[in-house]
PLY file of the C-alpha trace (Angstrom):
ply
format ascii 1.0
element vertex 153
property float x
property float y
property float z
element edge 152
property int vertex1
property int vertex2
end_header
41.51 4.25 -24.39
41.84 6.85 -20.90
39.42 9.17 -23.00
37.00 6.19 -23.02
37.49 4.78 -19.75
37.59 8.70 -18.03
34.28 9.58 -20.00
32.50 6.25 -18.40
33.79 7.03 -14.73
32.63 10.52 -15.19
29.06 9.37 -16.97
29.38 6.20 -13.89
29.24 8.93 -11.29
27.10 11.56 -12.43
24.60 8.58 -12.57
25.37 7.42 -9.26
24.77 10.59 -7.75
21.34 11.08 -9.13
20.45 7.70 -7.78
17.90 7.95 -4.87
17.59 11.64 -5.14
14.20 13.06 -4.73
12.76 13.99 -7.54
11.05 17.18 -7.91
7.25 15.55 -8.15
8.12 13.17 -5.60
6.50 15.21 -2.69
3.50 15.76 -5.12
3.33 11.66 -5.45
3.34 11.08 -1.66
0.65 13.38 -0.97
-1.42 11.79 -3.50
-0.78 8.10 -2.10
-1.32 9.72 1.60
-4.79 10.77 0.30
-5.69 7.65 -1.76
-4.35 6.01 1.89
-6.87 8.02 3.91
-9.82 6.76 1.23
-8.83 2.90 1.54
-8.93 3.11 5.37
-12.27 5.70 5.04
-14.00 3.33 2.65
-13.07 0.07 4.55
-14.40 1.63 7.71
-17.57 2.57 5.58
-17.70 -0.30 3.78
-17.87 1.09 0.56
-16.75 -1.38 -2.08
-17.02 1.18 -4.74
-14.31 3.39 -3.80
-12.64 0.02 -2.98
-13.02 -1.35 -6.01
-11.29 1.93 -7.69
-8.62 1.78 -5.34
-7.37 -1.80 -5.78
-6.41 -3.06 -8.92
-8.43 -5.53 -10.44
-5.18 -8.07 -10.20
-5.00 -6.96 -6.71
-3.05 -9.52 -4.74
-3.29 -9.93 -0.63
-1.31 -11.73 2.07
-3.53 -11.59 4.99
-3.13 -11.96 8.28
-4.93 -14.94 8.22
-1.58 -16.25 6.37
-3.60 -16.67 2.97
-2.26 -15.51 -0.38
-5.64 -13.55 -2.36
-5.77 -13.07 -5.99
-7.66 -10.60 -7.32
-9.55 -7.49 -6.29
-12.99 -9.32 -5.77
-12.00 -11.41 -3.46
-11.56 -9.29 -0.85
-14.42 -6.88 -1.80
-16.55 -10.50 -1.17
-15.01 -10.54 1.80
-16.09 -6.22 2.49
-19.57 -7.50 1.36
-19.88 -10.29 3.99
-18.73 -8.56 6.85
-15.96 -10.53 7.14
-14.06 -7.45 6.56
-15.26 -4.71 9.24
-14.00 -2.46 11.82
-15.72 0.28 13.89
-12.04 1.72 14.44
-9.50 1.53 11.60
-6.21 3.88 12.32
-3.31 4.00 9.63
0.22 5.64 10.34
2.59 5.31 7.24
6.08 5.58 8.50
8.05 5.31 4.80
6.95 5.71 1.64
9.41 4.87 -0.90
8.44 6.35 -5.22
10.09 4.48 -7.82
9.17 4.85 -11.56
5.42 4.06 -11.30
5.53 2.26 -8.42
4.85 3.39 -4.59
6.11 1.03 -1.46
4.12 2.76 1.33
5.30 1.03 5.13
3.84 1.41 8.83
1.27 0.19 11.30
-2.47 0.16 11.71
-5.10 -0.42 14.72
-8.07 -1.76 13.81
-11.11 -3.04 16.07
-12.90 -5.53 14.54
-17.01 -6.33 14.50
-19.79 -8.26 14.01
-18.40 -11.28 11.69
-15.10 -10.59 11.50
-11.90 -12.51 12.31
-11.22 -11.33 16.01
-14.31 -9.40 16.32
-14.13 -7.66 19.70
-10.39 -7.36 20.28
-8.17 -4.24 18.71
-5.87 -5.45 16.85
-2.48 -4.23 15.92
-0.90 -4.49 12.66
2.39 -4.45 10.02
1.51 -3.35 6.56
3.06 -2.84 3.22
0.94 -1.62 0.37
2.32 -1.20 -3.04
0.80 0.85 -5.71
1.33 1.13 -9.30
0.50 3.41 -11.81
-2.51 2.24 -13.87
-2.95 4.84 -16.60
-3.16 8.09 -14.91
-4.80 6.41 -11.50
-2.48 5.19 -8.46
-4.32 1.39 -7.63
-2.81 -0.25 -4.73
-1.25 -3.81 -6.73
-0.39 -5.80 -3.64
-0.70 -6.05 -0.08
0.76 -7.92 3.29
-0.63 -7.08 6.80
-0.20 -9.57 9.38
-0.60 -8.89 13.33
2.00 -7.82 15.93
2.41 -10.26 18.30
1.21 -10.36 21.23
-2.20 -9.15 19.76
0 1
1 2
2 3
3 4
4 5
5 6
6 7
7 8
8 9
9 10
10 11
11 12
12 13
13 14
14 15
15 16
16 17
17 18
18 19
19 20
20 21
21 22
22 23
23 24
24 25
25 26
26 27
27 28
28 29
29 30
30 31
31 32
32 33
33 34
34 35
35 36
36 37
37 38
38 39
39 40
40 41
41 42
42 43
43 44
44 45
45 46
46 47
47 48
48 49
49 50
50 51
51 52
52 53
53 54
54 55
55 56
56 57
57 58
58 59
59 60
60 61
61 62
62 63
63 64
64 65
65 66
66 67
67 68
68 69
69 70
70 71
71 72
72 73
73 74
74 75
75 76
76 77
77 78
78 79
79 80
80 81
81 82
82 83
83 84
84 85
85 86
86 87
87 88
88 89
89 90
90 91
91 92
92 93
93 94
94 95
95 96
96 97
97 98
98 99
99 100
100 101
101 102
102 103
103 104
104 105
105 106
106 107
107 108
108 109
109 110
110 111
111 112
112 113
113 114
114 115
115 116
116 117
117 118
118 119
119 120
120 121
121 122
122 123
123 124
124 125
125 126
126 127
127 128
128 129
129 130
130 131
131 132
132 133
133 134
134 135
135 136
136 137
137 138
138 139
139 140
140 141
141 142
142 143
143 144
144 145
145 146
146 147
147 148
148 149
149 150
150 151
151 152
């Protein structure tokens, strides 16, 4: 019975220690998602719902900052299309990025100046984000998304 109970404290702890640790192709998984990061905010800018439309998933799911809850990936490219999505000025700084098994949580701010037909067109804007991306396949596709504005803005 102490063999048993010894051998799961010992098994308990080796586990526990190996919790969290960075794994060796974690670094190699950030840089990717920094890149794929770069594209969104490049192709947004750009308006190019083809590279959009390979970075989100097709179950891609929003919360705006327009407080509405979007299902699926054309949705918002509708919205690309329309001009209701588009900035002259789009910045993204990603302050934590956080790899779990197939999974990315990727944190920070953005500034983004708005034009023509979009909400706030005019002002620069300054926004929270969270973008989560999965693994689909061999392809990183962002799976979900909040952004809402810093007040004040």
């Amino acid at each position: 019975m102490k063999i048993a109970i010894i051998l799961s404290l010992i098994i308990f702890v080796s586990n526990f220690q190996s919790f969290g640790q960075v794994q060796p192709n974690d670094d190699a998984i950030k840089e990717s998602i920094r890149n794929l990061e770069l594209a969104e905010v490049r192709a947004i800018v750009e308006r190019d719902v083809d590279v959009l439309s390979k970075i989100w998933s097709e179950d891609f799911m929003v919360n705006n900052p327009l407080n509405h809850v979007i299902h699926g990936n054309h949705e918002v490219l509708d919205r690309v299309r329309s001009g209701f999505i588009n900035y002259s000025l789009f910045e993204r700084d990603i302050e934590s990025m956080m790899v779990l098994d197939g999974v990315v949580i990727v944190m920070g701010q953005e500034k983004i100046m708005p034009v023509g037909n979009a909400y706030r067109a005019g002002e620069t804007l300054y926004r929270r984000y969270t973008n989560i991306w999965t693994l689909d396949g061999d392809e990183w596709r962002v799976k979900a998304r909040h952004a809402n504005i810093i007040c004040g803005n």
